[in-house]
C-alpha positions as CSV (number, residue, x, y, z in Angstrom):
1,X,313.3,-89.9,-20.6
2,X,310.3,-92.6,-20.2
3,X,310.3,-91.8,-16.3
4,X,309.6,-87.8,-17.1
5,X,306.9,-88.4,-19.4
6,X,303.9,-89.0,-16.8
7,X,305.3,-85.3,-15.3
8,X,305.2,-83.8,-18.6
9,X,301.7,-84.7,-18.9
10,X,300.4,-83.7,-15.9
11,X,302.1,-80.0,-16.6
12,X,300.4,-80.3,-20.2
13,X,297.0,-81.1,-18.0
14,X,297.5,-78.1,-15.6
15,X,298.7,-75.8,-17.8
16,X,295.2,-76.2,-19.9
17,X,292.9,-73.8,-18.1
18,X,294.8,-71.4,-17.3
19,X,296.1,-70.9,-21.4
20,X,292.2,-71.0,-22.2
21,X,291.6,-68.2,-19.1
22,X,294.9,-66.2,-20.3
23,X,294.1,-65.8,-23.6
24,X,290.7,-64.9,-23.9
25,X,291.5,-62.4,-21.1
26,X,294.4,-61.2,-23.5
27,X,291.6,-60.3,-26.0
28,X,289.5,-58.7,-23.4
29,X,292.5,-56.8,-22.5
30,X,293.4,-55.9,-25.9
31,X,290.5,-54.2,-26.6
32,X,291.3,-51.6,-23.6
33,X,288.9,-53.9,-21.0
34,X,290.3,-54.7,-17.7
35,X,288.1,-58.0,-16.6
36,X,288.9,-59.3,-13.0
37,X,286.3,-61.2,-13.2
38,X,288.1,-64.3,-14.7
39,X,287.7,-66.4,-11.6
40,X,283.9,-66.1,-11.8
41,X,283.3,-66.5,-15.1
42,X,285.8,-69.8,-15.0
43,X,284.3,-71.3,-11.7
44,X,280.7,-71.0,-13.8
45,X,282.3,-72.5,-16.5
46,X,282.7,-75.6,-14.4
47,X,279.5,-76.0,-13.1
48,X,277.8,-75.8,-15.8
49,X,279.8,-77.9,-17.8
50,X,279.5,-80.5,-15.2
51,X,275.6,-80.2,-14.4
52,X,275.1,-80.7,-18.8
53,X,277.1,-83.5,-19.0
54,X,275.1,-85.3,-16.2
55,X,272.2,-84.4,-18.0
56,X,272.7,-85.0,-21.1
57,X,275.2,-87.2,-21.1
58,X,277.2,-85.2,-24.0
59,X,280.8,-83.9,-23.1
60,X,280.1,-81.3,-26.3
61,X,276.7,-79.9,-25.3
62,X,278.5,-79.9,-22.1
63,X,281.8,-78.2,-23.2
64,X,279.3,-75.7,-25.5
65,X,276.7,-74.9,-22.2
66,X,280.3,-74.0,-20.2
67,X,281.2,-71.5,-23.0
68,X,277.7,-70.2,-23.1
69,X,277.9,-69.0,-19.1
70,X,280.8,-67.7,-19.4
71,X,279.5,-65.6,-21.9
72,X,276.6,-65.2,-20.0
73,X,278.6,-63.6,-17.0
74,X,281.0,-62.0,-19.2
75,X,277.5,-60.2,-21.0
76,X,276.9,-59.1,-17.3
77,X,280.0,-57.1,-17.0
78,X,280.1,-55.7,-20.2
79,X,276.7,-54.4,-19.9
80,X,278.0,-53.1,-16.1
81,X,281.1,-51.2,-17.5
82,X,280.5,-50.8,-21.2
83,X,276.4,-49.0,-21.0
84,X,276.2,-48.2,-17.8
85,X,280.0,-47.1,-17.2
86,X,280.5,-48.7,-14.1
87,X,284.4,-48.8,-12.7
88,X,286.0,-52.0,-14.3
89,X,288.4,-53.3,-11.4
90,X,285.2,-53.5,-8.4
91,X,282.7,-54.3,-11.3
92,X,285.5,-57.4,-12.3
93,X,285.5,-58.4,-7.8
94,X,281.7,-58.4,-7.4
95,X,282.0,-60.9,-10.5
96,X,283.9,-63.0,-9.4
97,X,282.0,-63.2,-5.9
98,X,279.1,-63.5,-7.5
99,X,280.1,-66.7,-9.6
100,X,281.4,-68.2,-6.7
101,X,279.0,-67.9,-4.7
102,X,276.1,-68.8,-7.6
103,X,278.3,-71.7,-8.3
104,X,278.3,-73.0,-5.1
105,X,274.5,-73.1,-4.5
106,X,273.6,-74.4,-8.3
107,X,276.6,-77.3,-7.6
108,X,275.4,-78.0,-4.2
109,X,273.4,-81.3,-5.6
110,X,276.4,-82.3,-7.6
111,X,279.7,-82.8,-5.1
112,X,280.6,-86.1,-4.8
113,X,279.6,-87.0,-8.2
114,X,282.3,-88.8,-10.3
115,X,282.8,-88.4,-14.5
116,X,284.4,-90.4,-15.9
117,X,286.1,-87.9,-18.6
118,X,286.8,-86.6,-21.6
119,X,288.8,-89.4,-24.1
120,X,291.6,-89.0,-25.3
121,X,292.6,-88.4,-29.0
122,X,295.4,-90.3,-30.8
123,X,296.1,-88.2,-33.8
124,X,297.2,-91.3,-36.2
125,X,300.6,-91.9,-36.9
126,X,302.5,-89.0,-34.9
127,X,301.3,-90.9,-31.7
128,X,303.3,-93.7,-32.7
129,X,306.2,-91.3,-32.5
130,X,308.5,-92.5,-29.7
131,X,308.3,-90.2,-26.6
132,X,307.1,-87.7,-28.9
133,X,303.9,-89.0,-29.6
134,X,303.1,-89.9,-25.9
135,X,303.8,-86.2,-25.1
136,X,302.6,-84.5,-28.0
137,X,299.6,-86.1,-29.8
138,X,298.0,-88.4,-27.0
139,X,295.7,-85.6,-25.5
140,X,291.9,-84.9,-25.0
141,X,290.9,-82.9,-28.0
142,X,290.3,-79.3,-25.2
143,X,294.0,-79.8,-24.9
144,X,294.8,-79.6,-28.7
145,X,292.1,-76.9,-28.7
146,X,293.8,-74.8,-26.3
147,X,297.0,-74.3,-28.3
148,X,295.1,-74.4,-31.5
149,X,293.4,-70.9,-29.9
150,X,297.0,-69.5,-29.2
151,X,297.6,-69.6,-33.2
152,X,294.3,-68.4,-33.9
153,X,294.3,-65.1,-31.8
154,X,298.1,-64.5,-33.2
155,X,296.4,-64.3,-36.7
156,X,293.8,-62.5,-35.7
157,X,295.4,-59.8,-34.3
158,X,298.5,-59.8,-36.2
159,X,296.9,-60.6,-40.1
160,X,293.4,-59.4,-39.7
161,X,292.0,-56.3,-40.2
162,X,289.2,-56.8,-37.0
163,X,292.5,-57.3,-35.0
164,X,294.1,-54.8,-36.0
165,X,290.7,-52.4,-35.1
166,X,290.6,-54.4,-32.1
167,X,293.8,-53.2,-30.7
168,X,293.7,-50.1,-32.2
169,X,290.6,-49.6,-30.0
170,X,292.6,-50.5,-27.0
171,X,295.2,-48.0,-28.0
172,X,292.9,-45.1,-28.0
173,X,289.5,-45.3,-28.4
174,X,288.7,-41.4,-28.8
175,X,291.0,-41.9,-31.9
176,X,289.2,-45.0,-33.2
177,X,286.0,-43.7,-32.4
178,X,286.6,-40.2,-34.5
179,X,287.3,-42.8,-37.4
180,X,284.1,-44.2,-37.3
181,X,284.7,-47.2,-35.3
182,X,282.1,-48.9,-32.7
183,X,284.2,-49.2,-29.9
184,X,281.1,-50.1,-27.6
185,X,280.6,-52.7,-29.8
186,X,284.0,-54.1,-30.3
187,X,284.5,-54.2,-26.6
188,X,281.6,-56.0,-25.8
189,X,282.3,-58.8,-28.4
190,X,286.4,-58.9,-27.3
191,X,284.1,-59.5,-23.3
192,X,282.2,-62.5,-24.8
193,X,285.2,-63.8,-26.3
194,X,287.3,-63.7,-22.6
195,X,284.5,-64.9,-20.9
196,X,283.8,-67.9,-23.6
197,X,287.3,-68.5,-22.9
198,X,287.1,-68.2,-19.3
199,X,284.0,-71.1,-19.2
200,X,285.8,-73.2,-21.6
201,X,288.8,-73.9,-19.2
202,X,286.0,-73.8,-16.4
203,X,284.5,-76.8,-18.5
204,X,288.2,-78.4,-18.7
205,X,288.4,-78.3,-15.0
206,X,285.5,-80.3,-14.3
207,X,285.2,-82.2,-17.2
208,X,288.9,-83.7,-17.8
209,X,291.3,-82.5,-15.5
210,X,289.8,-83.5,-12.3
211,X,286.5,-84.7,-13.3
212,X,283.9,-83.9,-10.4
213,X,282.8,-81.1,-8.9
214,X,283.5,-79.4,-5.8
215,X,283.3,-75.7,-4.5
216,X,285.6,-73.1,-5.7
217,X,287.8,-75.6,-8.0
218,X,289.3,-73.2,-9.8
219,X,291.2,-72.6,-6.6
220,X,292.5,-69.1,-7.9
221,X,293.7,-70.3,-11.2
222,X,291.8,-67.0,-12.6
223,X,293.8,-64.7,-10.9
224,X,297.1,-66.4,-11.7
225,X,295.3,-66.2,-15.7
226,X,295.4,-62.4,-15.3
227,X,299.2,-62.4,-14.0
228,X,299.9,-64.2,-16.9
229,X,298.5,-61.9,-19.8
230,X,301.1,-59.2,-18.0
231,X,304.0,-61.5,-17.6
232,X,303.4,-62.4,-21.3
233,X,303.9,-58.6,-22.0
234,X,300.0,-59.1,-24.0
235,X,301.4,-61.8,-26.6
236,X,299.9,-65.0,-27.4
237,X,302.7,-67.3,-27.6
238,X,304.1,-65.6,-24.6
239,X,300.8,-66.9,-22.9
240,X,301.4,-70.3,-24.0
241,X,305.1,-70.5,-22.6
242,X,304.0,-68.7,-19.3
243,X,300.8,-71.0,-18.5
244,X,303.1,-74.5,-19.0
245,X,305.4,-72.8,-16.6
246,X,303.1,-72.0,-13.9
247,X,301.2,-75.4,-14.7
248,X,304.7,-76.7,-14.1
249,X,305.4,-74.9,-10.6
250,X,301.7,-75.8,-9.7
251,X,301.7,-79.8,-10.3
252,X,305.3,-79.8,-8.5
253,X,304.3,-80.4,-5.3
254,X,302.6,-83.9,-6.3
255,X,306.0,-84.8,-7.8
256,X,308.2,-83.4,-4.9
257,X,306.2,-85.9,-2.4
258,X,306.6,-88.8,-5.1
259,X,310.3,-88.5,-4.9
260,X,310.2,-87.7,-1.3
261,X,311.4,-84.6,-0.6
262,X,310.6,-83.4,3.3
263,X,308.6,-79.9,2.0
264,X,305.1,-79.1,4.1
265,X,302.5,-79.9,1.4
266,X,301.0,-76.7,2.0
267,X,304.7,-74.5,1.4
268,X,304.5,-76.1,-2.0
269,X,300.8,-75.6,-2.8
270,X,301.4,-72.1,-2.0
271,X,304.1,-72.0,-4.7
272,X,302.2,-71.2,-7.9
273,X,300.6,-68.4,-6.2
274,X,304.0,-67.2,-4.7
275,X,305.3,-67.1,-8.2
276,X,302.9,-65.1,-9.8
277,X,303.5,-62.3,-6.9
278,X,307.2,-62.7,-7.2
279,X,306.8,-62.4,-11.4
280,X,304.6,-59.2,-11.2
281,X,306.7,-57.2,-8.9
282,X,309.7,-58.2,-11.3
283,X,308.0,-57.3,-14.3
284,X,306.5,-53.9,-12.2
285,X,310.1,-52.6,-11.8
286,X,310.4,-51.9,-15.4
287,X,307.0,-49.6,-15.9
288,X,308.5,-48.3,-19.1
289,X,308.6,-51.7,-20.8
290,X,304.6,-52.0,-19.6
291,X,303.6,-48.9,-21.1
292,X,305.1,-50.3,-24.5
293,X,303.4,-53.5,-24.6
294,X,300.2,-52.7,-22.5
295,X,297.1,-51.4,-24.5
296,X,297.2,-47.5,-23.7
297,X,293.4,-47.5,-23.0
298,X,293.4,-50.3,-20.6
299,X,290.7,-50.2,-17.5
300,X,289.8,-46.5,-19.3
301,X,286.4,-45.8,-19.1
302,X,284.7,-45.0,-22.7
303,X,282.1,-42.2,-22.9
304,X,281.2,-41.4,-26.9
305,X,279.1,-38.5,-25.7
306,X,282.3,-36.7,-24.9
């Protein structure tokens, strides 16, 4: 069991950013916004994060400056779609080109340079578990973070009454409007939320998992985020099982050529995308099962005037 543990980890490392992007996009989605800008808003994320810590030399104004842009960009869209009622799906493209692309000319100064990364954190006495505690409670503190946020949005939208508004909005918003409800309002801060999310495993990218900076490291991970809110049927703990399975099928290729099996490297680093297009047209042949879980108001244009 000693031998798996180092493969474990790395699936636990992988998995990070795309259960931070996933779930904040499962907010975002639960509130009847469709944001396809998750790429963007991450790739900012890890800019950012990387250009503060340089600067500042703090890993926690750095995390903090990666949530704040992808707020930033995530303000940006919801202004687009939310006062200005632009279409959600191109408004959610042009994002992510434009963070991309801005990411790429405010990190041009920065490829090359090394971090050295974010510490780990021994939580005292369960890491002295054997096996257990290796796996479990020897992580970077954005690791225990991310599952501690996959507990927190089950509360909230299951025990609270904002998350029960909140997905009663993405249900049907004429409805929660007539009851006096701001859905502008609600929308927008579910927005923040996703793209707060969206920076902060931009910031995990860059700032513990590989810790430098180079152009478009996200390397699709958003996209394979927004797979994984629908192949997790819009349920956090769903999330969390679905983003350690594709952070499994995307570290495998490093394992495969460790134990030396003859695969092209670039058949398996086409794998995790391959799986997220085989997993969607699975899940799309049973529409009737979407409709149930899906917010009934999703990518649907809000107009209180009408």
């Amino acid at each position: 069991m000693e031998a798996y543990i180092p493969m474990l980890l790395t699936i636990i490392t992988a998995a990070t950013p795309l259960l931070f992007a996933a779930i904040g996009e499962m907010v975002t989605e639960k509130s009847g916004v469709l944001n396809l800008g998750v790429e963007g808003m991450m790739v900012m994320g890890a800019i950012i994060g990387f250009l503060t810590v340089h600067v500042t030399g703090s890993a926690t104004f750095a995390i903090l400056a990666a949530i704040m842009a992808g707020m930033v960009m995530a303000t940006l869209f919801g202004v687009l779609i939310l006062y200005f009622h632009a279409s959600q799906v191109p408004t959610g493209l042009a994002l992510t080109i434009f963070g991309v692309g801005l990411s790429a000319l405010v990190g041009q100064s920065m490829i090359g340079v090394a971090y050295q990364g974010i510490p780990d954190v021994s939580i005292p006495f369960l890491s002295d578990i054997p096996l257990l505690g290796d796996l479990l409670f020897n992580h970077d503190i954005m690791v225990y973070l991310s599952v501690l946020m996959v507990g927190l949005v089950h509360l909230f939208l299951t025990r609270t009454r904002a998350g029960l508004i909140l997905r009663a909005v993405g249900d049907s918003h004429d409805a929660a409007h007539a009851m006096g409800y701001s859905v502008i309002r609600i929308r927008f801060l579910a927005t923040l939320f996703g793209g707060a999310m969206a920076g902060l495993g931009g910031a995990y990218l860059s700032l513990a998992y590989s810790p430098l900076w180079v152009e478009q490291m996200t390397a699709g991970r958003g996209w394979i985020a927004l797979a994984l809110v629908v192949f997790a049927s819009w349920r956090p703990w769903r999330v969390l099982f679905g983003a350690y399975l594709f952070g499994g099928i995307s570290i495998l290729q490093l394992h495969a050529q460790a134990y030396g099996i003859a695969v092209p490297a670039q058949v398996m680093s086409m794998l995790p995308y391959l799986a997220t297009i085989v997993v969607l047209v699975i899940i799309s042949r049973d529409l009737s099962k979407i409709r149930i879980n899906a917010p009934a108001s999703l990518g649907r244009s809000f107009h209180p005037s009408k």
